[in-house]
C-alpha positions in Angstrom: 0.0 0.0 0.0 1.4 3.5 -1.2 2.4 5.4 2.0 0.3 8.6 2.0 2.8 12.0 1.9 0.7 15.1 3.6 0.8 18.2 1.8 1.0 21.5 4.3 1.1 24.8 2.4 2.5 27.2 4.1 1.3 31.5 3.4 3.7 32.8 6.2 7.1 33.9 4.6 9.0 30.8 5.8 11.5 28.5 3.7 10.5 25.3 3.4 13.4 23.5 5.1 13.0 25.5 7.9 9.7 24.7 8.6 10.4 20.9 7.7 13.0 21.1 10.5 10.6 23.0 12.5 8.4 19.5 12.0 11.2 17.2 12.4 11.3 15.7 15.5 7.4 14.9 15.4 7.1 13.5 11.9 10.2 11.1 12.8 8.7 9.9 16.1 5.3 9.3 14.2 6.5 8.3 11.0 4.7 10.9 9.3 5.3 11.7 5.2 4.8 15.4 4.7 5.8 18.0 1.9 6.0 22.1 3.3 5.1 24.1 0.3 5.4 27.6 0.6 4.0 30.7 -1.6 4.9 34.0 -0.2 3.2 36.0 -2.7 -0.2 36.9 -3.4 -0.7 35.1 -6.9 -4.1 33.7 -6.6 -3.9 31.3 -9.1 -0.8 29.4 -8.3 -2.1 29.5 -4.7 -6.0 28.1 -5.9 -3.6 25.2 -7.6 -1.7 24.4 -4.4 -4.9 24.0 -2.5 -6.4 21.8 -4.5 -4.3 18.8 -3.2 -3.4 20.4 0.6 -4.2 18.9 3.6 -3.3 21.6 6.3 -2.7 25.5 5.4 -0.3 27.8 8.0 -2.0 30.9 7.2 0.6 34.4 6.9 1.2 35.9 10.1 2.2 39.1 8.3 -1.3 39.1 6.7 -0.2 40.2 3.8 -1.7 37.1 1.9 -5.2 36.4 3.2 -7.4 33.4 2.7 -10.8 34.4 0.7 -13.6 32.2 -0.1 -12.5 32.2 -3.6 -9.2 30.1 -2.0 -11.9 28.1 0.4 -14.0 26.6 -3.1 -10.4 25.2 -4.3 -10.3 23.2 -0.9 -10.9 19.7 -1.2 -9.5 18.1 1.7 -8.0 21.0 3.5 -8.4 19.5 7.2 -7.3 22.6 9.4 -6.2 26.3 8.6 -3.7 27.0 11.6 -3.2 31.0 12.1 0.7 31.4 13.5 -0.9 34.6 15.0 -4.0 35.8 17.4 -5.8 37.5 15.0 -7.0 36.2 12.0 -8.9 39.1 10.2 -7.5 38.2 7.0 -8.9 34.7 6.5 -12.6 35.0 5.7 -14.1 32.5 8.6 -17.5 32.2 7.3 -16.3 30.9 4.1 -14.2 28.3 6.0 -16.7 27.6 8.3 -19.2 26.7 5.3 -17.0 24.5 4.0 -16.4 22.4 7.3 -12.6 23.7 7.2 -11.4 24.6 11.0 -9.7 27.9 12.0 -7.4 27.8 14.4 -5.0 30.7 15.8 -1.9 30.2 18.5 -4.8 30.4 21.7 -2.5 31.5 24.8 1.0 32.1 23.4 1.6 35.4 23.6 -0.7 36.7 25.8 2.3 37.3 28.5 4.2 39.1 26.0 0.9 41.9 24.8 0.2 41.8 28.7 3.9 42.9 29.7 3.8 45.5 27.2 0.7 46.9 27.5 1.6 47.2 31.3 5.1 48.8 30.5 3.9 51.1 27.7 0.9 52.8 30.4 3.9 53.1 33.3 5.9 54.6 30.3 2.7 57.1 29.2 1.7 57.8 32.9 5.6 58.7 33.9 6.3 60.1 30.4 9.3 58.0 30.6 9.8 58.3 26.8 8.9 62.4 26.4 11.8 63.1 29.1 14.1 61.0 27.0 13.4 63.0 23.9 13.4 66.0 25.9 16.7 65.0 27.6 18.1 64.4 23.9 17.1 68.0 22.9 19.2 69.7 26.1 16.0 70.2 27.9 15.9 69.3 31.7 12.1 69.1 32.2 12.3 68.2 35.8 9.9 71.0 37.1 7.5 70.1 33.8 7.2 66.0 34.9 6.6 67.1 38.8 3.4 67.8 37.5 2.4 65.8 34.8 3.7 62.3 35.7 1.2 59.9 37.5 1.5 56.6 39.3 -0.6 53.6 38.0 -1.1 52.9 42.0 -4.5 54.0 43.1 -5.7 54.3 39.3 -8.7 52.5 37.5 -7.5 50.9 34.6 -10.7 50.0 32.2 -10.3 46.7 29.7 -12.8 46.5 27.0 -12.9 43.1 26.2 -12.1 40.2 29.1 -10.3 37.2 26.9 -7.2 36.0 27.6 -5.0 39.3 27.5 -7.3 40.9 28.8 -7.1 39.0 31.5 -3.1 38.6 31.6 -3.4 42.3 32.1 -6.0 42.9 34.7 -4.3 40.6 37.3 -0.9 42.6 36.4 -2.3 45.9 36.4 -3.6 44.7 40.0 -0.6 43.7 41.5 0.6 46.9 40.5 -2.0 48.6 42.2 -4.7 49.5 40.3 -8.5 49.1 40.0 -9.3 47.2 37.1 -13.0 47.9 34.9 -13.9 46.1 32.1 -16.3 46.0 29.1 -17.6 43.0 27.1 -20.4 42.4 24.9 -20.7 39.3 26.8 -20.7 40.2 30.9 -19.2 37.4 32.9 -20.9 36.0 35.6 -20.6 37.9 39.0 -18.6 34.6 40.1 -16.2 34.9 37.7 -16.0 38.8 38.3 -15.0 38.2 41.7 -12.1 35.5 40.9 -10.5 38.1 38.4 -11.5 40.5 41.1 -12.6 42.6 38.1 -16.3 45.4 38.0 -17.9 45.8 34.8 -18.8 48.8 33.7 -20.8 49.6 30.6 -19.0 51.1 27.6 -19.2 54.8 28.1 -19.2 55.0 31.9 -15.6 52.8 31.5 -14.4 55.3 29.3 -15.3 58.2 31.7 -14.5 56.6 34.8 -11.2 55.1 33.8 -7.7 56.2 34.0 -5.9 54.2 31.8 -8.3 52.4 28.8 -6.8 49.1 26.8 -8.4 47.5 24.2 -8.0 44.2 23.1 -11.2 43.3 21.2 -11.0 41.3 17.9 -11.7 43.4 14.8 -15.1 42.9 12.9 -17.6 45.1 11.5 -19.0 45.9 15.2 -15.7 46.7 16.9 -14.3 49.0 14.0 -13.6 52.3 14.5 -15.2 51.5 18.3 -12.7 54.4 19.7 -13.6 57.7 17.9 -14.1 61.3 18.1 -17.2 61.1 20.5 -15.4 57.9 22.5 -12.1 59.9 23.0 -14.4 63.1 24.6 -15.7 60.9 26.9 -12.2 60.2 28.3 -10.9 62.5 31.2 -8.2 64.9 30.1 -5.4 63.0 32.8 -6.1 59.4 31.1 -4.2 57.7 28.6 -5.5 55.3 25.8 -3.1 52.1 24.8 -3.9 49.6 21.3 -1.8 46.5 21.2 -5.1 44.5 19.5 -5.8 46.5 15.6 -5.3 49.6 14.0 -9.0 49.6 12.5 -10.3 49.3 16.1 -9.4 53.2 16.2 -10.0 56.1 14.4 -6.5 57.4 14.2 -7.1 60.5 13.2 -9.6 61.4 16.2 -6.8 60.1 18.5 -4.1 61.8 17.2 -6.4 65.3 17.5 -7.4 64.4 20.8 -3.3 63.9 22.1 -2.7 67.0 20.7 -5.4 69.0 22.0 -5.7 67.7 25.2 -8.9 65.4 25.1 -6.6 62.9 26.7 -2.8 62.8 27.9 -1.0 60.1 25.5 -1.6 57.0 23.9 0.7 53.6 23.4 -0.1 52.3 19.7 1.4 49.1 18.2 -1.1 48.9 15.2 -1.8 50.9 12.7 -4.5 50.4 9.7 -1.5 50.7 7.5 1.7 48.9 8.5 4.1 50.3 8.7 2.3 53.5 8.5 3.1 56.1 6.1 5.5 59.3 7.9 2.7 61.6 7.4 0.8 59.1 9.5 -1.6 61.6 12.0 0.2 59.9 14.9 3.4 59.8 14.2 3.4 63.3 13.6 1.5 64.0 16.6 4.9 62.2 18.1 7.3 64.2 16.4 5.8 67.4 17.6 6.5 66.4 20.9 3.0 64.7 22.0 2.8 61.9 25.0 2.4 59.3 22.0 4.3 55.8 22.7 4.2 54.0 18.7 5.7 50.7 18.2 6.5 48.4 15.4 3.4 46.1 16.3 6.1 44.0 18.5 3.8 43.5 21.9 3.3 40.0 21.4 7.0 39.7 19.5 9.0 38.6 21.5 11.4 36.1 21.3 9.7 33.8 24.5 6.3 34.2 22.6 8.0 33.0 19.1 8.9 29.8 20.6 5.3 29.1 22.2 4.0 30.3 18.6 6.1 28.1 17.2 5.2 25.3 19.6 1.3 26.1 19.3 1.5 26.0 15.5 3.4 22.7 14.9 1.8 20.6 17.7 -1.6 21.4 16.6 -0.7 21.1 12.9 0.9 17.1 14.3 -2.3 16.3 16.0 -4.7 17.0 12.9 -1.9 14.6 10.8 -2.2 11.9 13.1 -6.5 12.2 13.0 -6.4 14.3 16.4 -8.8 17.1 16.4 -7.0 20.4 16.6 -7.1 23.1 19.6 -7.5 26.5 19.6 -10.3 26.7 16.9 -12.0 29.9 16.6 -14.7 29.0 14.2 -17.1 26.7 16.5 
């Protein structure tokens, strides 16, 4: 009987004998056949073809190649789309889901790395840690000027809107450092659960009004675009700060960039943009090179090289157990 040889195409820019090695030690210890195909360019076609005969897709973690239902109709016996990432905005999931194909992103790997940054970037907001560098750099000793700007996190209410797993890495951390933690979901937990994560909820505009330090984290779709704008930033007091590790879309940038600038709030920490990397006469980053509180990243919160390996980890082992018949974890399409 002819041996069957798995096909796994792979959309993230990756060589192929990296991700066979990547896959080595599992496919020896269950004698599995498999050939890595990779495509890192948006060509359609060529990608339609490849799908025809694939068994497993690693979808692009730079999202620059996205999975459309036009892809989904050439799957035939795609068994499992595995997302190396958290979000998976690019890969259309009811198209997927009407085909039988499960989604499946990297669950729990990096929330520790988004939560640790989002935590450093408010201290670094709140102290204006990186506005006295900048300062420092242009011969300016603004001493007198931080005494009474920069704020503890201690003492503060820090609101979450949304109350997944980063969410949740960050309410316990923002706790320990002292703070009061709010949050906002379209789905409230039970007052049981509340009281574990030793969490209130609030509803959406009283936790913007109430809360020193807002973080959002939601998933982007058509609901949660653009859910922080012009009338949402108002509704912010004038000493809070605003941080976005999650989506660029989930903000109008524009509105935030006006309201740092004219004092609607007092900075925001962004690590997505709806362009990336964005353009230099992005609103934001020239609200930072005027001087503005504004902390902008390379979206690098959950990059780091810990969360890389658990990515890594996630991706193969779930990719292994749908080759050896397993059902796979982490599916976000239910």
């Amino acid at each position: 009987m002819e041996r069957h040889v798995a096909k796994v195409l792979i959309l993230s820019p990756l060589p192929e004998g990296l991700v066979g090695s990547l896959f080595a030690e599992h496919t020896s210890k269950y004698n599995l056949a498999v050939n890595f195909v990779t495509v890192n360019e948006l060509d359609v076609e060529r990608i339609k073809r490849e799908l025809a005969d694939t068994d497993i897709v690693i979808g692009d973690f730079t999202f620059k190649i996205p999975v459309t239902a036009e892809m989904c109709e050439a799957m035939t016996k795609v068994k499992l789309i595995q997302q190396p990432s958290t979000g998976y905005d690019h890969i259309d999931i009811a198209a997927c889901s009407k085909k039988g194909i499960p989604v499946a992103n990297i669950g729990d790997a990096n929330s520790a790395s988004v939560a640790e940054n989002t935590i450093g970037v408010a201290l670094d907001l709140l102290k204006r840690i990186t506005y006295s560098h900048q300062k420092l750099l242009q011969g300016i000793w603004a001493q007198d000027e931080l005494l009474n700007v920069s704020t503890e996190l201690q003492g503060k209410t820090w609101g979450i809107l949304g109350l997944g797993r980063i969410e949740r890495e960050v309410a316990w951390r923002a706790k320990a450092l002292g703070a009061q933690v709010i949050y906002y979901d379209i789905a409230r937990r039970s007052e049981e659960e509340e009281t574990k994560l030793g969490v209130a909820y609030r509803e959406f505009q009283k936790l913007l009004s109430e809360s020193d330090v807002v973080s959002i984290h939601t998933p982007l779709t058509e609901t949660t675009r653009k859910m922080i704008g012009e009338r949402e930033l108002r509704l912010m007091k004038p000493s809070s700060i605003f941080i976005n590790p999650a989506r660029g879309e989930l903000t109008d940038e524009a509105a935030l960039a006006k309201a740092v600038r004219d004092g609607w709030i007092a900075g925001a920490g962004i690590d997505v943009f709806t362009k990336e990397p964005p353009p230099s006469d992005h609103p934001l980053v020239l609200a930072a090179k005027e001087g503005a509180n504004v902390v902008l990243t390379p979206h690098t919160a959950g990059a780091t090289a810990d969360a890389r390996m658990r990515i890594i980890q996630v991706t193969v082992q779930n990719v292994v157990r749908v080759l050896l018949g397993q059902k796979p974890q982490n599916v976000v399409n239910t």
